[in-house]
N, C-alpha and C positions, 0 to 999 in steps of 0.2 A: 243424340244431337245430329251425329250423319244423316240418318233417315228422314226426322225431320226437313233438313234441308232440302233433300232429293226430293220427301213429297210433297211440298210446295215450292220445289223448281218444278214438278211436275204438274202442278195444279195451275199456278201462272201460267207456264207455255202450253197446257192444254188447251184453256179457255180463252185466250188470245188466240191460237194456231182458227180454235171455231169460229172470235170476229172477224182473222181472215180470210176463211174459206166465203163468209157471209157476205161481206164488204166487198169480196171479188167479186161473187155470186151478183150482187146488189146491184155495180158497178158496170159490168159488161153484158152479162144478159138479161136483165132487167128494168133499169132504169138506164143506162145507158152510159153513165157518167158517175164521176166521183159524188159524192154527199158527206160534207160533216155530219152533218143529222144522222144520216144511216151509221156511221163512226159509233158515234156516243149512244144511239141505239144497241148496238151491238156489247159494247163495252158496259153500260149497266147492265144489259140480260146474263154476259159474263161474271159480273161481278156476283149476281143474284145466283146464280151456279156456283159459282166458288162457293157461297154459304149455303150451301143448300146440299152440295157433295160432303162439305166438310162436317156438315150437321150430321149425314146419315154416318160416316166415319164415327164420329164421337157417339152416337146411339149403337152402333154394332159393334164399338168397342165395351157400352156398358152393359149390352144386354149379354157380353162373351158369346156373342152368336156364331162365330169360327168354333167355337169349341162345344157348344151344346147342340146343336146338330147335324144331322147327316147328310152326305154331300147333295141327295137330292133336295132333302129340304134349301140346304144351303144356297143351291140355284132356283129353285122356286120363289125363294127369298128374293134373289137377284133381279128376278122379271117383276117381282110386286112393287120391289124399293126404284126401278127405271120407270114404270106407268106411273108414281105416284109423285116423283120428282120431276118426270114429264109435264104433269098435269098441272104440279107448282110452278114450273117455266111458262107454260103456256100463260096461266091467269097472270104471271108475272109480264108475260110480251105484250098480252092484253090490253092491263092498265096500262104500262107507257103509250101503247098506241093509243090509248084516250086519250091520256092527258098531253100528248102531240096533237092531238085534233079529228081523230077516226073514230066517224062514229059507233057505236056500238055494236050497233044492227045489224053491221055490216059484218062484224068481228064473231058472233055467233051464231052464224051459223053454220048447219051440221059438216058442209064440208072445210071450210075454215076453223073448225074446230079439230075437226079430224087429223088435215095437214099441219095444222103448227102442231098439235101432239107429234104426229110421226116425225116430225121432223127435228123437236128436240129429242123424240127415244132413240136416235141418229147417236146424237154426241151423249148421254146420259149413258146409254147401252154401252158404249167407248169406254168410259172411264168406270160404270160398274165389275165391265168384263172383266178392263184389265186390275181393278185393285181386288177384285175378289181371288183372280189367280194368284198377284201377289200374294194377300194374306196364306189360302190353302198351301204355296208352296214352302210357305215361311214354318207354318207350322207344322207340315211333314220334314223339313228342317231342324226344326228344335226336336222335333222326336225322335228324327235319326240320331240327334246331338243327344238325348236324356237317355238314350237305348247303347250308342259308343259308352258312356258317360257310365253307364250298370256296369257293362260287360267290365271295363276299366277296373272299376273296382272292386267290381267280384275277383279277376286275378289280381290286385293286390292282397285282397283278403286271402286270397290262398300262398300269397309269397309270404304272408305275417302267419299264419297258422303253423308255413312250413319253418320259417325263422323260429316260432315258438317250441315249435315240437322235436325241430330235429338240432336246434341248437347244442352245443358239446355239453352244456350244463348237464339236457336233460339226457341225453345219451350215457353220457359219462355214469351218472348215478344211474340209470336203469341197468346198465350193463353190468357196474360196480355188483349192485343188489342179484344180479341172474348169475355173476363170477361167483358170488357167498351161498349161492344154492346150488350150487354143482357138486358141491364136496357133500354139503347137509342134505339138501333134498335133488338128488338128478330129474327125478319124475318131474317135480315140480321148477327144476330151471326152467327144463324141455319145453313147457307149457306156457312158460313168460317168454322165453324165446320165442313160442308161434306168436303171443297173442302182440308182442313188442311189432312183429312184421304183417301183423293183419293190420295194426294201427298206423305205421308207416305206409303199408299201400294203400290208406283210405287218404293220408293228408295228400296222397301225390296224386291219385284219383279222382276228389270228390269237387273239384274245381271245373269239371267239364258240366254240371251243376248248375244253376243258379236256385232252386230250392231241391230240397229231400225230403222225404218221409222223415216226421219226429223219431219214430221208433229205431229205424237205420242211427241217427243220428247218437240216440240215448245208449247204442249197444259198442260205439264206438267208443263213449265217454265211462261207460264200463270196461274196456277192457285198458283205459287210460288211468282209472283208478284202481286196477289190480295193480300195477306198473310201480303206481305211488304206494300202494301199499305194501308192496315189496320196502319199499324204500323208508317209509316211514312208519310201519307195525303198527302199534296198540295209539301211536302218539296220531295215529290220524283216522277221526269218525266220519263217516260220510251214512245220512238221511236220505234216504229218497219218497216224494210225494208226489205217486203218478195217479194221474185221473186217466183211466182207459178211454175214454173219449178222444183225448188229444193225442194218442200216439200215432193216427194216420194223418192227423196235421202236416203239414209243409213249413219248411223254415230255410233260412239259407243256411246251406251247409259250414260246418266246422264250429255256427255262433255259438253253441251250448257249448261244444270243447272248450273255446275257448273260452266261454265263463268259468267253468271249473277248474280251468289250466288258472287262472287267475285266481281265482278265491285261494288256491291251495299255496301259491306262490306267494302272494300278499296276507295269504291267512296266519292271525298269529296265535300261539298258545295259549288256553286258560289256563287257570289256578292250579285245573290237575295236569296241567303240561300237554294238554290237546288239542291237536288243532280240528276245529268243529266245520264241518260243511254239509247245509241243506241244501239239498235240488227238490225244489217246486212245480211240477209243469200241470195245469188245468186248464178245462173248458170254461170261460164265464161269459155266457150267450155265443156269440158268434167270436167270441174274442180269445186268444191264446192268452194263457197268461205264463211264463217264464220266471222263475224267483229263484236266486243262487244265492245264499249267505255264508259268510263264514267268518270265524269270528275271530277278534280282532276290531281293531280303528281304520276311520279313512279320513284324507285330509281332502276338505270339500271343493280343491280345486283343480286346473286342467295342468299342472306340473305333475300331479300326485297321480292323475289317470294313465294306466298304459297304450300303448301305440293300440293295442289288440282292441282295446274296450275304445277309444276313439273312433277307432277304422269300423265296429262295428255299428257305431251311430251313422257313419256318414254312409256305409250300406242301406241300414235300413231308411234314411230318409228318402236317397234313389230308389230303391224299390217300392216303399210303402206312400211315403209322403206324409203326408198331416195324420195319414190313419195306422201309425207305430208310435208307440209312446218308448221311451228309454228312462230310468229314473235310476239314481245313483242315492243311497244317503248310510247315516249311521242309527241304529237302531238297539241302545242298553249297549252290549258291549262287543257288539256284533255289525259288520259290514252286506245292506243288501242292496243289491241290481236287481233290478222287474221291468221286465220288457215287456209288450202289448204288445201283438199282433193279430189280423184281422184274419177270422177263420178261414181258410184254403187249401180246398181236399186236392192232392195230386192227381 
């Protein structure tokens, strides 16, 4: 509504500031003296500009001509849309000088043709220049604003990942599980102890980021489910279904972790006491496809969804936009997430 206001305070006092440059113009060095007539001259051809800028306004706002092309088109555009709203003024000065009483004859020709053109691409040029820079600047504006807006919350995603992963829960039991292999297996604590601190340097690393390599990503969420399998033995299955195609894919970092961090969390036991989790990752056309199940129930609303699985929708809508799908449902007696993303080699 502000803008609005601004730009028809700015459309009134442009197109009056022109009847008074004209009415001056009129008055002193041409006729010599004041005229109503030349007044309400000036003031319909105003009027006729006011509808005539605000027309091409409402046409460059439906054609999204700010956004579909390029900045020299976008000035080329600038000189075609002043000549032809020129040329509307003009026929428009025309008729009222007829139907004031000038005759026609007199009206076209070639150099009076000429000069009323030029001298409405005068004021037309004016208000093209200036609302075109407007718009470019508005929208290098909102881009700076959707690019703070990524960056934003790509380090939240990485303060949630970090909250997930290094919370005392998950600490505690990793630690708990590598203190019961020391006495039983030393070889084998030694080796959850490296791989517990390759995983902790990647959550505190991979934030400088905004996509990774799939593959980077899958070998980290491997050495995430040694950790759990420490922890959890025979009672937790984990599937994996990789299509080699999409391992040099791109995605943002930590999302798959944190899908699995989730399934295994929210994952509840079947009949033989296990908790089941599939990872899914293929190529379908240009499209990633992501599928993480695990089985168990889910309750189909946003109380029941975690911070982590939130935070990664509103990632992906900054990043991708219309072209990332997120889908949540229950599926027999099983929990599955499929996520879309548009194919993008690093």
């Amino acid at each position: 509504m502000h803008k609005t206001k601004i730009y028809w305070l700015c459309q009134v006092t442009g197109w009056l500031g022109m009847v008074a440059i004209e009415v001056i113009n009129f008055t002193f060095f041409i006729i010599g003296k004041f005229s109503i007539e030349y007044l309400l001259f000036f003031l319909s051809l105003a009027f006729v500009g006011v509808v005539l800028t605000h027309a091409l306004k409402l046409l460059l706002a439906r054609l999204n001509f700010f956004q579909n092309n390029s900045t020299f088109r976008i000035w080329l555009g600038a000189l075609l849309y002043t000549l032809t709203l020129s040329l509307l003024l003009t026929c428009a000065n025309i008729g009222i000088n007829t139907v004031l009483g000038t005759p026609l004859s007199e009206q076209l020709t070639p150099i009076s043709l000429l000069g009323l053109t030029l001298n409405w691409m005068r004021y037309v040029g004016v208000w093209v220049i200036i609302y075109f820079l407007y718009k470019i600047m508005d929208i290098n504006a909102a881009l700076k604003q959707e690019k703070l807006s990524v960056e934003t919350l790509a380090k939240s995603a990485e303060l949630e990942l970090l909250r997930s992963q290094l919370n005392p829960h998950f600490l505690f039991n990793a630690l708990n599980s590598i203190k019961a292999l020391v006495s039983i297996d030393p070889e084998k604590s030694r080796e959850a102890i490296v791989v517990l601190a390759e995983l902790l340097r990647f959550t505190l690393n991979y934030g400088q980021e905004q996509e990774i390599a799939l593959q980077t990503e899958i070998e980290e969420v491997q050495k995430y489910l040694q950790l759990e399998q420490i922890r959890f033995g025979t009672s937790l299955e984990v599937e994996w279904q990789l299509d080699d195609q999409v391992r040099h894919q791109v995605i943002p970092p930590g999302m798959l972790l944190t899908l699995v961090e989730n399934a295994i969390k929210h994952g509840q036991a079947n009949d033989r006491g296990v908790i089941q989790v599939r990872i899914e990752l293929r190529l379908e056309h240009n499209i990633i496809c992501i599928e993480v199940t695990n089985s168990g129930s889910w309750q189909p609303d946003e109380a029941h969804r975690g911070v982590g699985l939130r935070l990664i929708q509103r990632r992906l809508e900054a990043i991708y936009g219309q072209a990332a799908d997120f889908t949540q449902q229950q599926k027999s007696n099983t929990v599955l997430i499929r996520i879309k993303l548009p194919k993008r080699l690093p």
